[in-house]
C-alpha positions as CSV (number, residue, x, y, z in Angstrom):
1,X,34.4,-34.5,4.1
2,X,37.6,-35.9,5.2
3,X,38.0,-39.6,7.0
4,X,39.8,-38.6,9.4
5,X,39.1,-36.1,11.9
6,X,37.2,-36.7,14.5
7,X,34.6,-33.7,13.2
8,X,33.9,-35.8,10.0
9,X,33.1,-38.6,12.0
10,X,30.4,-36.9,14.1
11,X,28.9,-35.1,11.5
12,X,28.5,-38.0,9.7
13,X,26.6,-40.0,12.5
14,X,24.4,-36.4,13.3
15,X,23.6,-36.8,9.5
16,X,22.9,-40.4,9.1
17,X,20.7,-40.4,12.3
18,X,18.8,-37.8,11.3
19,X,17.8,-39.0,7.9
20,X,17.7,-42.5,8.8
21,X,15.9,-42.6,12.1
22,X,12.3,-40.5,13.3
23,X,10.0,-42.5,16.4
24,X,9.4,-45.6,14.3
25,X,12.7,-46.2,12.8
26,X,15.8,-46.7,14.8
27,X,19.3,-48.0,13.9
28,X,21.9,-50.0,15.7
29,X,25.4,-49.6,16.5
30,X,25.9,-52.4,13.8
31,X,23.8,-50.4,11.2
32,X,25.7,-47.2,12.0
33,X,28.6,-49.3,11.4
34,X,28.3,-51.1,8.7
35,X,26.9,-47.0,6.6
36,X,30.3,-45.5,8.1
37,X,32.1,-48.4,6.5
38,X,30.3,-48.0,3.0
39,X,31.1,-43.8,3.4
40,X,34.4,-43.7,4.2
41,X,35.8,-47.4,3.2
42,X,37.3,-48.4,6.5
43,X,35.6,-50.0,9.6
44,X,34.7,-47.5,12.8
45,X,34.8,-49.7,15.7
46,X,31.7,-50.3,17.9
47,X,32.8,-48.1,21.2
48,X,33.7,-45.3,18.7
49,X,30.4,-45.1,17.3
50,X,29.2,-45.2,20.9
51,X,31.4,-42.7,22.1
52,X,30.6,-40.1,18.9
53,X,26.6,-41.1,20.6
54,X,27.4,-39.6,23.5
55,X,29.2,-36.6,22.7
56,X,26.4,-35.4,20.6
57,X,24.2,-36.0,23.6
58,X,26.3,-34.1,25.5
59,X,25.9,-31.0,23.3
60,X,22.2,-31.2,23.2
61,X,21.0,-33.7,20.4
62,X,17.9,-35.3,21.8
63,X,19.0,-38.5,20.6
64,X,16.7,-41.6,22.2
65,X,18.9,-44.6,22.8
66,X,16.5,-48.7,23.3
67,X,18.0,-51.4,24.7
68,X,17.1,-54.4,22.6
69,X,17.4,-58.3,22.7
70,X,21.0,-59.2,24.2
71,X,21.8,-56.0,25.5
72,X,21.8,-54.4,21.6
73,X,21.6,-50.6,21.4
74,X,19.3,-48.5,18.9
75,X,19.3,-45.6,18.3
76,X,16.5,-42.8,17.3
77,X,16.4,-38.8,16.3
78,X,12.8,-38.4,17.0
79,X,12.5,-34.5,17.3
80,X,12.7,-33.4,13.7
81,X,11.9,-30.0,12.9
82,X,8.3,-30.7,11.7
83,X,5.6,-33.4,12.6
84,X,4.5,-35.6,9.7
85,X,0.9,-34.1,9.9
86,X,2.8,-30.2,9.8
87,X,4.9,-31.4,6.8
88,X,2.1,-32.4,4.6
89,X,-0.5,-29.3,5.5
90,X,2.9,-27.1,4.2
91,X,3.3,-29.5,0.9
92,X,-0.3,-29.4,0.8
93,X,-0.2,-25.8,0.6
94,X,2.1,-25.9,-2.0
95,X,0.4,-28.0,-4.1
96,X,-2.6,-26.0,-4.1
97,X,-0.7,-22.8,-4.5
98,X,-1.4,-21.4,-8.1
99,X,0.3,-18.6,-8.6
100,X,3.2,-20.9,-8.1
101,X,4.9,-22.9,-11.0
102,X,5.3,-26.7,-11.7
103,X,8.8,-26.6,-11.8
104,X,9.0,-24.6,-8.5
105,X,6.4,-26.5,-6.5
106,X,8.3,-29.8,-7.2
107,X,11.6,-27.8,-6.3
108,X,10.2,-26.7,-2.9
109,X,8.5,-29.7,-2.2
110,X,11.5,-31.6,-2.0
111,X,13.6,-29.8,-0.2
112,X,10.6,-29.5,2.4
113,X,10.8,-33.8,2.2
114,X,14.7,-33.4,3.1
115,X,13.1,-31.8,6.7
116,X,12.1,-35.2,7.9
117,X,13.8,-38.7,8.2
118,X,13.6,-40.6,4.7
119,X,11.0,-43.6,5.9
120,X,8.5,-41.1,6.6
121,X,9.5,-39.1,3.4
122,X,8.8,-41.7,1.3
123,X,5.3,-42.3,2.8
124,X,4.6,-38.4,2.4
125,X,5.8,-38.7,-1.1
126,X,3.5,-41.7,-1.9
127,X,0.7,-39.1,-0.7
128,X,1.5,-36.2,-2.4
129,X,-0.6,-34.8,-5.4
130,X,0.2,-32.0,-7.6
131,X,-2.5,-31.0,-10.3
132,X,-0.9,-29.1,-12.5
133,X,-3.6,-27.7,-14.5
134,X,-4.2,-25.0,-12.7
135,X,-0.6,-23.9,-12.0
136,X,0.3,-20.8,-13.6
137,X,3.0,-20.7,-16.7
138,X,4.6,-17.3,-14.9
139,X,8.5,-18.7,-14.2
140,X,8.9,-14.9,-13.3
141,X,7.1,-14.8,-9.9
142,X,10.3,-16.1,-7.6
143,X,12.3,-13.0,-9.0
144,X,9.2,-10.5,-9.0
145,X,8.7,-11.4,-5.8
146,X,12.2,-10.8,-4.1
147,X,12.6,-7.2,-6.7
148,X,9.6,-6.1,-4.9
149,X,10.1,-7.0,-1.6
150,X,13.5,-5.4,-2.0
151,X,12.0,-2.2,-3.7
152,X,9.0,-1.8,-0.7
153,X,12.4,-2.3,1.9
154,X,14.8,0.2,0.4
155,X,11.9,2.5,-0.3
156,X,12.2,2.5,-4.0
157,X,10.0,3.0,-7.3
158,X,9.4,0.0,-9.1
159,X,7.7,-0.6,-12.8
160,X,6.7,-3.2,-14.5
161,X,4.5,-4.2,-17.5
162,X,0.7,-6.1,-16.9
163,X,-1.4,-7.9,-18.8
164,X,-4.0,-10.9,-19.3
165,X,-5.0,-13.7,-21.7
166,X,-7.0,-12.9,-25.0
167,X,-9.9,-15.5,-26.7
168,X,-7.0,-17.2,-27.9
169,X,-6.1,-17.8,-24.3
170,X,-2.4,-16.3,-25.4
171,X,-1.1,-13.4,-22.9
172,X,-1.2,-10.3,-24.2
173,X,0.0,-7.1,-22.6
174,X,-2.2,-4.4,-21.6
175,X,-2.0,-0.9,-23.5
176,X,0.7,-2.3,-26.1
177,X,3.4,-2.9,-23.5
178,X,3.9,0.6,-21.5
179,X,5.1,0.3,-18.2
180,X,3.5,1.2,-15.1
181,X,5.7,3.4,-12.7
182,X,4.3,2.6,-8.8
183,X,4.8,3.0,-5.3
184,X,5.0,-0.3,-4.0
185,X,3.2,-0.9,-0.6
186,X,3.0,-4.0,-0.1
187,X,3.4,-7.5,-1.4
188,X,0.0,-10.1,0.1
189,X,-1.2,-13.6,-0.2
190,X,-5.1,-14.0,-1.1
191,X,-6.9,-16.7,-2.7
192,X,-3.6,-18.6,-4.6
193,X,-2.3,-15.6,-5.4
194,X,0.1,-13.0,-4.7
195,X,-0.8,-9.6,-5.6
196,X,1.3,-6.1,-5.1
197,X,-0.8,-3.3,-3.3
198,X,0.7,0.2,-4.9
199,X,-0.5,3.9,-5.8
200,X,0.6,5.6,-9.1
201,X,3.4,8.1,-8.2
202,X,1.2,11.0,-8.2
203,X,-1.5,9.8,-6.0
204,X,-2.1,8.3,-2.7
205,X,-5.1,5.5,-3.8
206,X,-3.8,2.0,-3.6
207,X,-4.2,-0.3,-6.3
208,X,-4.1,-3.9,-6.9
209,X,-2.0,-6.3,-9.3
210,X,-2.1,-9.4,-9.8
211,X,1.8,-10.7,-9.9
212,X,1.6,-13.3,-11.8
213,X,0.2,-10.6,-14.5
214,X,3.3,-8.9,-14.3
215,X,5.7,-8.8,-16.7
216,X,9.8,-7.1,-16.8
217,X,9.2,-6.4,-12.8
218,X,12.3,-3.4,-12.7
219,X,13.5,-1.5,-9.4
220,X,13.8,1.7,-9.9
221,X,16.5,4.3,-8.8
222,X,13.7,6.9,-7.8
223,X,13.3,6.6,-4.1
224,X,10.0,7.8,-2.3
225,X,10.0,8.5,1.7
226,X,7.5,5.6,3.5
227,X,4.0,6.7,4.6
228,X,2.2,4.9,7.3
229,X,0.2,2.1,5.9
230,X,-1.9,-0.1,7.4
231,X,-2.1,-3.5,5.2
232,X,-4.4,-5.4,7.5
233,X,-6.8,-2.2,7.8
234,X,-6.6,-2.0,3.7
235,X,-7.4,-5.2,3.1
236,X,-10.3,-5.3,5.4
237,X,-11.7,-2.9,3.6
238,X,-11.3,-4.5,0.4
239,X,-13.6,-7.7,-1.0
240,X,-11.9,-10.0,-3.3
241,X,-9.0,-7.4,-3.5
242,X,-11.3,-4.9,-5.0
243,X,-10.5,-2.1,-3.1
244,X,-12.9,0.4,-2.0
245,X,-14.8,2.4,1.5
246,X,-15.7,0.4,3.9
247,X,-19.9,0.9,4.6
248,X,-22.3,-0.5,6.4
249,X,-24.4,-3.4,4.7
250,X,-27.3,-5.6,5.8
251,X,-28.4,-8.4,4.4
252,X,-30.3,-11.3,4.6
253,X,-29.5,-15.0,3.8
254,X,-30.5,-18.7,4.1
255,X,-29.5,-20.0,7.2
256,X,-27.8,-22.9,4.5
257,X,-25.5,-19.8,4.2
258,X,-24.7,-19.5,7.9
259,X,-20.8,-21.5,7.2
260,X,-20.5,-18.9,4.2
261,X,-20.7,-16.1,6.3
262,X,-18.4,-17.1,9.0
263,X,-15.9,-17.8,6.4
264,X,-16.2,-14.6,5.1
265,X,-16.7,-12.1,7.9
266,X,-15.6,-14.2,10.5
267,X,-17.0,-15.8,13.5
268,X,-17.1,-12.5,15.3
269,X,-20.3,-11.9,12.9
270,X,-23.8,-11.2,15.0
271,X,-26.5,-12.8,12.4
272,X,-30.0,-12.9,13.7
273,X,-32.8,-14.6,13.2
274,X,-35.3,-13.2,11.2
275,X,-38.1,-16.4,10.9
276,X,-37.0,-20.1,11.0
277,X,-35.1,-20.4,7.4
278,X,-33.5,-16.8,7.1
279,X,-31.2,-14.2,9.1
280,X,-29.6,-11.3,8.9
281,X,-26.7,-9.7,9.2
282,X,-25.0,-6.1,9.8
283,X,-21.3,-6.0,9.5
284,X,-19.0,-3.8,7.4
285,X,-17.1,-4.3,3.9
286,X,-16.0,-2.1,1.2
287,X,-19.1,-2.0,-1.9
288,X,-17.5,-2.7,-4.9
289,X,-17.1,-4.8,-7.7
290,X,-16.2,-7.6,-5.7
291,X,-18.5,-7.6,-2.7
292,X,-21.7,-7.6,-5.9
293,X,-20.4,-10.5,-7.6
294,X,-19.8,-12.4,-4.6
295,X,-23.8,-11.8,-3.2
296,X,-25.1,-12.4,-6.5
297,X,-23.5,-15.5,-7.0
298,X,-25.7,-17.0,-4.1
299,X,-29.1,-15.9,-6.0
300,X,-32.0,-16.0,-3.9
301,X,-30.5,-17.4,-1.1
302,X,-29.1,-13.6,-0.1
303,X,-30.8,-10.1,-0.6
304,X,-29.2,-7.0,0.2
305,X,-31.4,-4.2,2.5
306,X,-28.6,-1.7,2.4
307,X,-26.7,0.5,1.9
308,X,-29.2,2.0,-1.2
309,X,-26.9,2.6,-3.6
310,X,-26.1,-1.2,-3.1
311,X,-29.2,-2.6,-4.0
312,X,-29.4,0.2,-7.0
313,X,-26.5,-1.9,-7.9
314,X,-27.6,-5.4,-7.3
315,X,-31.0,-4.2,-9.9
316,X,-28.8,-3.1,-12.3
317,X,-26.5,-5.9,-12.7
318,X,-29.8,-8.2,-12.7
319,X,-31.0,-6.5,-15.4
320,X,-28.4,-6.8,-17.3
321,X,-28.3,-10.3,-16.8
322,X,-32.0,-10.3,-17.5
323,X,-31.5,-9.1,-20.8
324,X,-29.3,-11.8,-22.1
325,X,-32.2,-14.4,-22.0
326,X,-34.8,-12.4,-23.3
């Protein structure tokens, strides 16, 4: 930045007041001053720094100006992009995010700080958590992420090898490292983790992968022409991203569950009362995998009436879970 012009100058002052200043921290025409000084080694004189004030009011910078002891000016930035509280649900969400890296949360947590003045920065900072045993050791996802985003907007073929830890808790690739050629759909967000939603290139069923299983994420040069998808409709129809046909199931639950529920179907759920400790509940959701492990992991506090083949399943899978501890 050169001394001199009179843009350094006032990009300078739009800088230092909104790093400096938020709706408890001000500074004075001496404290603007005496930084300007320290920048650029010469003085700015007092009705400069005033002047540069009011030209960025002029042009729209909400810039909040007290009148102090002996006529002394202050002056504030107090409309920063985000709210303290707004700031630390996002780092928040970062934190908690697994499917994203040390390395990278740190990196995207700070320049999130550099989107609020530095007093309050350093008290979100002092706040701030990251528990890094549960981050994920993929330093891939950034780049898989942006190949298949770019793939699913130029209509392109992507492939890409998948895989999973062994006992040893080492990853290991699936089917000795072939690739899988897909269709990519779609690219969503559920539970911590981002998976693709894609069909195999001769078939229209989508399929789920985990992308922080993914491995050598390539775009392909083989394009395919769009089909109307519906991501919200698929994924309403999946449970846990097991995909699968959405049916109609009852059940009945605890009314300890009633929370669990709502979390899960939403509040738009109709449960009814069946005595004074239990209810039950009609709604839809696709029978698979996922849908039985999640009602069998609240015991006897939820049994399924239907569909049949439903509860066929449920008495299987207790079975086999019968027969471990006999």
């Amino acid at each position: 930045m050169s001394e001199g012009d009179g843009a350094s100058r006032i990009l300078f002052l739009l800088e230092l007041i909104k790093r400096k200043t938020d709706d408890r921290h001000w500074l004075t025409v001496r404290d603007i001053m005496e930084q300007y000084e320290y920048r650029f080694g010469h003085p700015i004189s007092r009705n400069t720094v005033k002047s540069l004030i009011r030209s960025l009011q002029h042009y729209g910078v909400d810039i909040q100006e007290e009148i102090r002891d002996r006529g002394t000016s202050a002056f504030s930035f107090q409309h920063h992009l985000f709210e303290p509280h707004e700031l630390r649900m996002l780092i928040d969400a970062v934190s908690a995010f697994r499917s994203l890296p040390l390395e990278d949360t740190n990196t995207i947590i700070e320049k999130l700080h550099t989107l609020t003045s530095e007093p309050i920065r350093e008290t979100i900072r002092r706040k701030t958590a990251v528990w890094d045993s549960v981050k994920t050791d993929s330093r891939h996802i950034k780049y898989y992420l942006h190949t298949l985003h770019e793939a699913i907007e130029h209509g392109r073929a992507v492939s890409f090898q998948y895989g999973g830890y062994n006992e040893k808790m080492q990853f290991q690739l699936r089917h000795d490292g072939k690739r899988y050629d897909r269709i990519p759909l779609a690219v969503v967000w559920h539970r911590d983790y981002y998976y693709l939603v894609a069909r195999r290139l001769d078939d229209q069923v989508p399929i789920h992968y985990r992308i922080d299983r993914m491995r050598n994420v390539v775009m392909e040069e083989q394009t395919f022409k769009p089909v109307p998808f519906d991501i919200q409709t698929h994924l309403q129809a999946s449970f846990h991203m097991y995909p699968g046909k959405a049916q109609s199931i009852e059940i009945h639950f605890h009314r300890s569950l009633l929370n669990v529920m709502t979390d899960r179907f939403g509040t738009g759920i109709h449960p009814y009362a069946v005595d004074e400790n239990w209810f039950s509940l009609r709604t839809s959701a696709a029978v698979n995998e996922g849908l039985l492990r999640w009602l069998l992991a609240w015991g006897s506090q939820v049994r399924v009436i239907g569909p049949g083949e439903l509860v066929v399943k449920i008495r299987q899978e207790l079975d086999r879970t019968r027969m471990l501890y006999d």
